[in-house]
C-alpha positions as CSV (number, residue, x, y, z in Angstrom):
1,X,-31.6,25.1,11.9
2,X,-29.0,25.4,9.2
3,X,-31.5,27.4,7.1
4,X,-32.2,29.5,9.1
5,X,-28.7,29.9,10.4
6,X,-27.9,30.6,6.6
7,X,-30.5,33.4,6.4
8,X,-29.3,35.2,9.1
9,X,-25.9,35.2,7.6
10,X,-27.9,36.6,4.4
11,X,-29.2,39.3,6.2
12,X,-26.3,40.4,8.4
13,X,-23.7,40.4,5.4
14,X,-26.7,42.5,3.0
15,X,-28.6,44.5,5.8
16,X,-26.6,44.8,8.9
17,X,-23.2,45.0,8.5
18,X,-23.7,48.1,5.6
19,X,-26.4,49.9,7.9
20,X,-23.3,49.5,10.8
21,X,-20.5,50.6,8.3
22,X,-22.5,53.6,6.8
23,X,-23.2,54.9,10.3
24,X,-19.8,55.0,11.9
25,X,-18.2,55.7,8.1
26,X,-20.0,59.4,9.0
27,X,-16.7,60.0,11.3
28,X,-13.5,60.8,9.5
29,X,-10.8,58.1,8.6
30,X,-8.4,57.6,11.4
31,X,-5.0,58.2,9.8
32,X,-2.6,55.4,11.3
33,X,-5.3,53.0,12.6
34,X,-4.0,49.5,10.9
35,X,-6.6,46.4,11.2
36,X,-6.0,42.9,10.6
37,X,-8.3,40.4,10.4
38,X,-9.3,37.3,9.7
39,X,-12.9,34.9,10.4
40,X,-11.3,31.0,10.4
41,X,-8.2,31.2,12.9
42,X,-7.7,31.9,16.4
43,X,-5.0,33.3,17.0
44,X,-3.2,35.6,14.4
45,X,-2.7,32.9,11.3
46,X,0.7,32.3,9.3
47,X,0.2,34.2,6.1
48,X,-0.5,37.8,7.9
49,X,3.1,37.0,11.2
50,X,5.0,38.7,8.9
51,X,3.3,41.7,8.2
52,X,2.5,42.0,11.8
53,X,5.7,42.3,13.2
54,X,6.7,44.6,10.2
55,X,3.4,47.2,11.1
56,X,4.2,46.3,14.5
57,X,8.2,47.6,14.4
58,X,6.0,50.8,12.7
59,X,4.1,51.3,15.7
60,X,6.7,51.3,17.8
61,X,7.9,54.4,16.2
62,X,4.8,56.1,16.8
63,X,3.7,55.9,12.5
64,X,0.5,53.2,13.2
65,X,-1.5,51.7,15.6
66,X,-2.4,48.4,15.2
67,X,-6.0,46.1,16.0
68,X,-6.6,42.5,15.6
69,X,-9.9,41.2,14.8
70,X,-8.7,37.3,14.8
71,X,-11.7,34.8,15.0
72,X,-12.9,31.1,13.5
73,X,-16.7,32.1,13.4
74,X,-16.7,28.1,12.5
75,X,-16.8,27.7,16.1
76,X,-18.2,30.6,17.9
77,X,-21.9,30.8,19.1
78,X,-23.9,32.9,16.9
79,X,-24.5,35.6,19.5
80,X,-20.4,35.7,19.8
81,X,-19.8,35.9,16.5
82,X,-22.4,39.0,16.1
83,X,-20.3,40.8,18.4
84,X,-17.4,40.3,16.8
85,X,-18.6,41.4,13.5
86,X,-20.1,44.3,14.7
87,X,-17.1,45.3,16.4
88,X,-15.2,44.9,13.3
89,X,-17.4,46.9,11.2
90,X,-17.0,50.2,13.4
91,X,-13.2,50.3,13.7
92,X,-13.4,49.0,9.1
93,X,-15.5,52.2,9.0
94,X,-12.8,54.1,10.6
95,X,-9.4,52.9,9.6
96,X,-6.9,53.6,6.8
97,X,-5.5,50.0,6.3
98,X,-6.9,46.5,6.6
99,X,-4.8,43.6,5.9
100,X,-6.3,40.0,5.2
101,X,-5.4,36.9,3.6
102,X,-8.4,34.7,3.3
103,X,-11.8,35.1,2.1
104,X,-13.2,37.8,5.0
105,X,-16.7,38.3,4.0
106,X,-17.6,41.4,6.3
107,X,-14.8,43.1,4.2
108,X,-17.2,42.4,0.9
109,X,-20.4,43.5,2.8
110,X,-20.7,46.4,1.7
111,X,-18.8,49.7,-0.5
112,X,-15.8,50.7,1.4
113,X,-14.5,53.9,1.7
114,X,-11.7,55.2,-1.0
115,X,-9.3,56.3,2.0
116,X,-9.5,52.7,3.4
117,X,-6.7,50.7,1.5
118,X,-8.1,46.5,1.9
119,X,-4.7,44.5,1.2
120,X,-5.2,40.8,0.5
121,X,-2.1,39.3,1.5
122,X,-3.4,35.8,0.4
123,X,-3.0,32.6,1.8
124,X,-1.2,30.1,-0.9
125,X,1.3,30.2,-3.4
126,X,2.3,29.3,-7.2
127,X,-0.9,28.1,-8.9
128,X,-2.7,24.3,-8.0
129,X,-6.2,23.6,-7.7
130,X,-8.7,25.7,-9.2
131,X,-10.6,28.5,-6.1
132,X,-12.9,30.8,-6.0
133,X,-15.1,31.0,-8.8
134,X,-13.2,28.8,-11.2
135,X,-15.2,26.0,-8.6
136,X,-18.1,25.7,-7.3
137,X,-16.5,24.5,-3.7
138,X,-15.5,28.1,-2.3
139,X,-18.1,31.0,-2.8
140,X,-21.7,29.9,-0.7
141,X,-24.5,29.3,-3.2
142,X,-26.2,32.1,-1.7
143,X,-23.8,34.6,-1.3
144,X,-24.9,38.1,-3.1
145,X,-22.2,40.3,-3.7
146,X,-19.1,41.1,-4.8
147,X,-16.6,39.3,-2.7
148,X,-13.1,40.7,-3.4
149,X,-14.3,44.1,-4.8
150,X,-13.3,45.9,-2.1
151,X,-9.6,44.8,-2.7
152,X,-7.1,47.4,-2.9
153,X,-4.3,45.5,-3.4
154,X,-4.3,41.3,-4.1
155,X,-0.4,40.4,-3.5
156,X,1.2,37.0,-5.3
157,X,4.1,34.9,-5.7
158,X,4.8,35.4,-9.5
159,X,3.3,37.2,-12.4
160,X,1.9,34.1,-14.1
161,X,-0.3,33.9,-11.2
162,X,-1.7,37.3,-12.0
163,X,-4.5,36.6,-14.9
164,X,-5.8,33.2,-13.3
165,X,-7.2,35.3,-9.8
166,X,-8.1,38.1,-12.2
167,X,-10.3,35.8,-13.6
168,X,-11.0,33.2,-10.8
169,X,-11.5,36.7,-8.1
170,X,-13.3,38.3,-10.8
171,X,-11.3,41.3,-9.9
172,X,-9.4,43.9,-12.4
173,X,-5.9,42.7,-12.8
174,X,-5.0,46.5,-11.8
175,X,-5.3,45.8,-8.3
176,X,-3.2,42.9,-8.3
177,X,1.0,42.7,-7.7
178,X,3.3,40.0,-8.1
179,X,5.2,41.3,-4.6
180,X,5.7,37.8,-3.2
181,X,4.3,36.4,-0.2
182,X,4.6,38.3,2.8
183,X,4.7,34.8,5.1
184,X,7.3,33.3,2.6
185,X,9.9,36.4,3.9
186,X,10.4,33.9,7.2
187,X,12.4,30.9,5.0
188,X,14.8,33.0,4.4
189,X,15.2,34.1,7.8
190,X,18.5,32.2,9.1
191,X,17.2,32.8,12.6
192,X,14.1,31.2,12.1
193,X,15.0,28.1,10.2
194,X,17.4,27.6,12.9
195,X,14.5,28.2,15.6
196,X,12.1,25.9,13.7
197,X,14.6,22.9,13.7
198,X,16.0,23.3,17.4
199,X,12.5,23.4,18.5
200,X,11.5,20.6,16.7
201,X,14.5,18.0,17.6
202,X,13.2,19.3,21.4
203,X,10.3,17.8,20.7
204,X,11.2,14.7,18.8
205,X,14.5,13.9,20.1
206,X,14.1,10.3,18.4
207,X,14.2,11.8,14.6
208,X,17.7,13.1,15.5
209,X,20.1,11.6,12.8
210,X,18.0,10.4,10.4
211,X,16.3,11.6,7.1
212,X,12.7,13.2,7.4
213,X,10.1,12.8,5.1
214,X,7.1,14.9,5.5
215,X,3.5,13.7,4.4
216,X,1.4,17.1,4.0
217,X,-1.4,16.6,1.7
218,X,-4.5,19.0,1.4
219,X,-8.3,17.5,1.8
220,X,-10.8,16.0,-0.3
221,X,-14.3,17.1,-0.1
222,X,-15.1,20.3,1.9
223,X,-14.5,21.9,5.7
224,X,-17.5,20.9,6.9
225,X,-16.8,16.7,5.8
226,X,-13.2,16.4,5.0
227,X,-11.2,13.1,3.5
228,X,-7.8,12.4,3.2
229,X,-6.5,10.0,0.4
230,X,-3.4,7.6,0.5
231,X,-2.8,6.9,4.2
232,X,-2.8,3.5,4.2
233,X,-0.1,3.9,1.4
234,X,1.6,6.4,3.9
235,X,1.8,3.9,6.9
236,X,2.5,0.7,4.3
237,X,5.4,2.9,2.9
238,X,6.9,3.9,5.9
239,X,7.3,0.4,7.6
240,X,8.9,-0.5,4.2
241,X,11.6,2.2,4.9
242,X,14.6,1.6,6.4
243,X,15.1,3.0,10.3
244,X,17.2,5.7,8.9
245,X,13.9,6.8,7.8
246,X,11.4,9.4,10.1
247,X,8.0,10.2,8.5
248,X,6.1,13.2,9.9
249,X,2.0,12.6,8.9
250,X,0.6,16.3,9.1
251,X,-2.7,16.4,7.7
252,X,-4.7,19.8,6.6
253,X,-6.1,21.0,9.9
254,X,-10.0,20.6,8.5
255,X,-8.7,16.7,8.7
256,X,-7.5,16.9,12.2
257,X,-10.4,18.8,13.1
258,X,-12.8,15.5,12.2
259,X,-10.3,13.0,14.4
260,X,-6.7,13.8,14.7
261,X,-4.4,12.2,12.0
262,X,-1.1,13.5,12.3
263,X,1.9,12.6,14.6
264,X,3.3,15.8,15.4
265,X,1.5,19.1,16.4
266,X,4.2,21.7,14.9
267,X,2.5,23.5,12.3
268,X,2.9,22.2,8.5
269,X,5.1,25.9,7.8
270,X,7.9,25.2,10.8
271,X,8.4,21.7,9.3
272,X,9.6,22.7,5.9
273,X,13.0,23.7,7.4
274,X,14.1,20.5,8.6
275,X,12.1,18.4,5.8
276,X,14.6,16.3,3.7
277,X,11.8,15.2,1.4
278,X,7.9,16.2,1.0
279,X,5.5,14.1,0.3
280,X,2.5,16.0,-1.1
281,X,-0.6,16.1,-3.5
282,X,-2.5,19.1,-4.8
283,X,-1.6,21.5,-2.0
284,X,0.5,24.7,-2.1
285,X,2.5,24.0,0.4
286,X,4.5,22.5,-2.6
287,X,5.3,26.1,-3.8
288,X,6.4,27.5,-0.6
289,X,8.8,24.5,0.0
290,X,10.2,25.2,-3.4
291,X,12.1,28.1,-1.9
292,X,13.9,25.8,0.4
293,X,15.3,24.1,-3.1
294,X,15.0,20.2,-1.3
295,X,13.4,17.0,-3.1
296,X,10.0,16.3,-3.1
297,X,7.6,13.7,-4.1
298,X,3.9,13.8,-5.7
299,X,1.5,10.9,-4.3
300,X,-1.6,11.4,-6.1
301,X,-3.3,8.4,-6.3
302,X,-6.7,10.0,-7.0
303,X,-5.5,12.0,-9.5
304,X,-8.0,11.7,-12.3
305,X,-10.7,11.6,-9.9
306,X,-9.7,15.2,-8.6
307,X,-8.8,16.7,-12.0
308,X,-12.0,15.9,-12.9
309,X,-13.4,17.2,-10.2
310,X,-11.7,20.3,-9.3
311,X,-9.4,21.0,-11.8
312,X,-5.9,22.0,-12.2
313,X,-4.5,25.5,-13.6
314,X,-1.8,23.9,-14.6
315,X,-0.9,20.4,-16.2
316,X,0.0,18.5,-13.4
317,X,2.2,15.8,-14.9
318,X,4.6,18.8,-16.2
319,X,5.9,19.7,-12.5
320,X,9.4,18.5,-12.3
321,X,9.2,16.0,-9.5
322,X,8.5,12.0,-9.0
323,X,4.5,11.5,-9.3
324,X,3.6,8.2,-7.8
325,X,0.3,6.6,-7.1
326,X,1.0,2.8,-5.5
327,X,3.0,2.3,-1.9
328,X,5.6,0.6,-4.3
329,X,6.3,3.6,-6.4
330,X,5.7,6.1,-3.3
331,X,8.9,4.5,-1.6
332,X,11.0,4.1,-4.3
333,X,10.3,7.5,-4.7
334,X,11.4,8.5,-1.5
335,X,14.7,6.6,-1.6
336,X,16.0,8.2,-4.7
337,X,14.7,11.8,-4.2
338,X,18.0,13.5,-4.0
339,X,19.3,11.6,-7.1
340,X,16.1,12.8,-8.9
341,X,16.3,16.4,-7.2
342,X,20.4,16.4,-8.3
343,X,19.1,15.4,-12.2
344,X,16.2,17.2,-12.8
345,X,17.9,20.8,-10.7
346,X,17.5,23.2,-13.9
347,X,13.9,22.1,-14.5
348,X,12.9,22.6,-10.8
349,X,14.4,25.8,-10.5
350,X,13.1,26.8,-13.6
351,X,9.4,26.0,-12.5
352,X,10.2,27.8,-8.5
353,X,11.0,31.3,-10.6
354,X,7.9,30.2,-12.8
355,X,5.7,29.9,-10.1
356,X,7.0,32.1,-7.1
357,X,9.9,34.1,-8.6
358,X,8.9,37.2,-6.8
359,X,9.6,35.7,-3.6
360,X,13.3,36.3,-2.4
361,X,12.7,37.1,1.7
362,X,11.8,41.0,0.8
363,X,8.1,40.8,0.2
364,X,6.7,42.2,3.0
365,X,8.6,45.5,2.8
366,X,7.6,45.5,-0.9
367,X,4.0,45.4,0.5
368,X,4.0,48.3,3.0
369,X,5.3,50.7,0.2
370,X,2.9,49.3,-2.2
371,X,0.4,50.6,0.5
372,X,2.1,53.3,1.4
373,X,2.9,52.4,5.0
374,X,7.1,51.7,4.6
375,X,10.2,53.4,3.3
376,X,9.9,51.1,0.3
377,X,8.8,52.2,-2.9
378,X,8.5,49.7,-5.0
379,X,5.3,47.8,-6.3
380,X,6.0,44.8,-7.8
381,X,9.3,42.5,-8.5
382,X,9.3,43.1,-12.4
C-alpha cells in the first residue's frame, strides 16, 4: 500500500499537477491575488502569522486579496488531499504572489510562470543541522525534480546563512536575501511578549514566582518514527532542582504526535518570552531565542552520535553557551546560567549578529518590498 501510495504521489507531482497548471496558466495572471500555503500544518503555521497580517492590513486597503491553502496532507485521506492539490494548482496558475515557508512540493511540480513571484519565507533560523540535500533525511528518494527552483525569493536570518542553502537548496544564491525572519518580527513586539506571558501564567498559575526553564529539543530519527534523547536526564534534573525551579518539557510536535510528552500545550514560540533559561540540543529554536538575549543551556548527550549522523554546519562546541551531557552537569548548568550568560555577554552577542543579525523586528516589511507588495524598498539588511 505504501508503494503504491508513493507512485501515485510520483505521478500527480510529474503528470498531473503540470497538465492542471498548464491548463488554467492559459488565463492571465490575476494582479493582486496573494496565496499562502503550506502541506504539514492545519491551520496557518508560525513562520508565515506575520506576513499574514502584514498582506492582510494590504487587503484591507483594497491593494491584494488574499487565499490560504493550509493543509497536513500527513493526515488527510488521499482522495482529500487530491482535492486540495488540485484546488491549489488552479488559483498557483493564476496568482501574482505565493508565500511559503516549508518544503511545498506542488510549488516544485512543475515551471511556474515569470509573473508569479514564489517567496520562501522559511521555517528556521541561524545555521544547525545539515537539510535538504546536504542529508539524505529531507528530499524523498524518489522525488524527480527540482524542488526549490521555482523560488523567487529564499529569505534568512544573516548573510552567513546565505552560501550553505545555496548549496544545500541547490539554488542560485541570486534569489536568496538575508532580510530576516518574517515570524521573528513578533519578539520584538512589546504587545505580544506581554500577551504570551499573561496567557501563560493563566494557564499555569503555579509557575508564578519562580524561574522557568524550558526543555525544547528537536527529534531523532524521521516524522514518520520519531525519538527524543535525554528525558530521563530532564525528569532526574528537575527533582534535583530546588522548588524555585518550574521546567516546561515541550517536545517537537512529530514527538507528541507518537504519544504526548510535553507538560504544557502553548506552542514552543509563545514560551520563549517568559523562558528564564532554554534547555536545547540541535534545534533552531536556539537562534530565535537569541533575540531575547536570556541564558541558555546545550544538553546533547548524543552528540557524536548525531554529528556523525547528520552533521553540523557549524562546529558545535564553538557556540557560546554551557554544553552538558550527564543530569549532573545539565543542573549545574541550569543553576549558574545567568552567571555564565553575565561572563560570556560579548561572545553571545557576537554569535546572535553572526547568526541572525538581520533580524531586528522589521523583516517582514523588508519582505513585501523585496516582492514588491509594500512601501519598503529595501532588499536586504547589508
Amino acid at each position: 500500500m505504501f508503494r503504491i501510495r508513493q507512485y501515485l504521489k510520483m505521478f500527480l507531482q510529474n503528470v498531473l499537477l503540470p497538465v492542471i497548471y498548464g491548463w488554467f496558466s492559459r488565463a492571465p495572471v490575476q494582479k493582486g491575488l496573494v496565496l499562502f500555503a503550506d502541506a504539514h500544518h492545519e491551520e496557518l503555521p508560525f513562520s508565515m502569522r506575520r506576513m499574514y497580517e502584514a498582506v492582510s492590513e494590504l487587503e484591507t486597503a483594497g491593494q491584494c486579496r488574499t487565499e490560504l491553502f493550509i493543509s497536513d496532507f500527513g493526515r488527510m485521506p488521499f482522495g482529500e488531499m487530491l482535492r486540495a492539490l488540485l484546488c491549489f494548482m488552479k488559483r498557483y496558475a493564476v496568482a501574482e504572489y505565493v508565500f511559503i515557508c516549508d518544503y511545498y512540493l506542488p510549488v516544485a511540480s512543475c515551471r511556474k510562470r515569470p509573473e508569479t513571484t514564489v517567496v520562501q519565507l522559511w521555517h528556521s533560523c541561524g545555521l544547525m543541522k545539515k537539510i535538504a540535500y546536504d542529508t539524505g533525511e529531507d528530499i524523498p528518494k524518489n522525488y524527480r525534480g527540482n524542488m526549490f527552483g521555482n523560488y523567487t525569493y529564499l529569505t534568512l536570518s544573516a548573510e552567513i546563512c546565505v552560501p550553505v542553502h545555496a548549496q544545500a537548496l541547490r539554488l542560485s544564491e541570486s534569489h536568496i536575501r538575508a532580510t530576516g525572519v518574517s515570524r521573528t518580527d513578533y519578539y520584538f513586539d512589546q504587545t505580544w511578549n506581554d500577551t504570551c506571558r499573561k496567557h501563560f501564567f493563566e494557564q499555569y498559575p503555579e509557575a508564578r514566582g519562580k524561574r522557568i526553564a524550558l526543555w525544547a529539543p528537536t527529534f531523532r530519527g524521521n516524522a514518520a518514527a520519531p525519538r527524543l534523547e535525554g528525558q530521563k536526564q530532564i525528569l532526574e534534573a528537575a527533582k534535583e532542582l530546588s522548588p524555585d525551579w518550574y521546567i516546561i518539557i515541550k517536545a517537537h510536535p512529530h514527538v507528541d504526535a507518537h504519544g504526548r510528552v510535553s507538560n504544557c500545550t502553548i506552542p514552543t514560540e509563545e514560551l520563549l518570552a517568559v523562558t528564564d533559561v532554554l534547555i536545547t540540543d540541535y534545534s533552531s529554536v536556539l537562534f530565535d531565542y537569541l533575540l531575547y538575549e536570556k541564558p541558555a543551556v546545550l544538553f546533547a548527550p548524543d552528540l557524536q552520535e548525531y554529528e556523525d549522523g547528520r552533521g553540523f554546519y557549524l562546529n558545535y562546541l564553538s557556540i557560546p553557551f554551557q554544553l552538558a551531557d550527564t543530569r549532573q552537569e545539565l543542573t549545574e548548568a541550569i543553576r549558574s546560567s545567568s552567571v555564565w550568560n553575565a561572563e560570556h555577554k560579548k561572545e553571545i552577542q557576537e554569535f546572535r549578529e553572526q547568526y541572525v543579525g538581520a533580524c531586528d523586528g522589521r523583516a517582514t516589511q523588508r519582505i513585501l518590498g523585496l516582492a514588491g507588495l509594500g512601501e519598503e524598498t529595501t532588499q536586504s539588511k547589508n
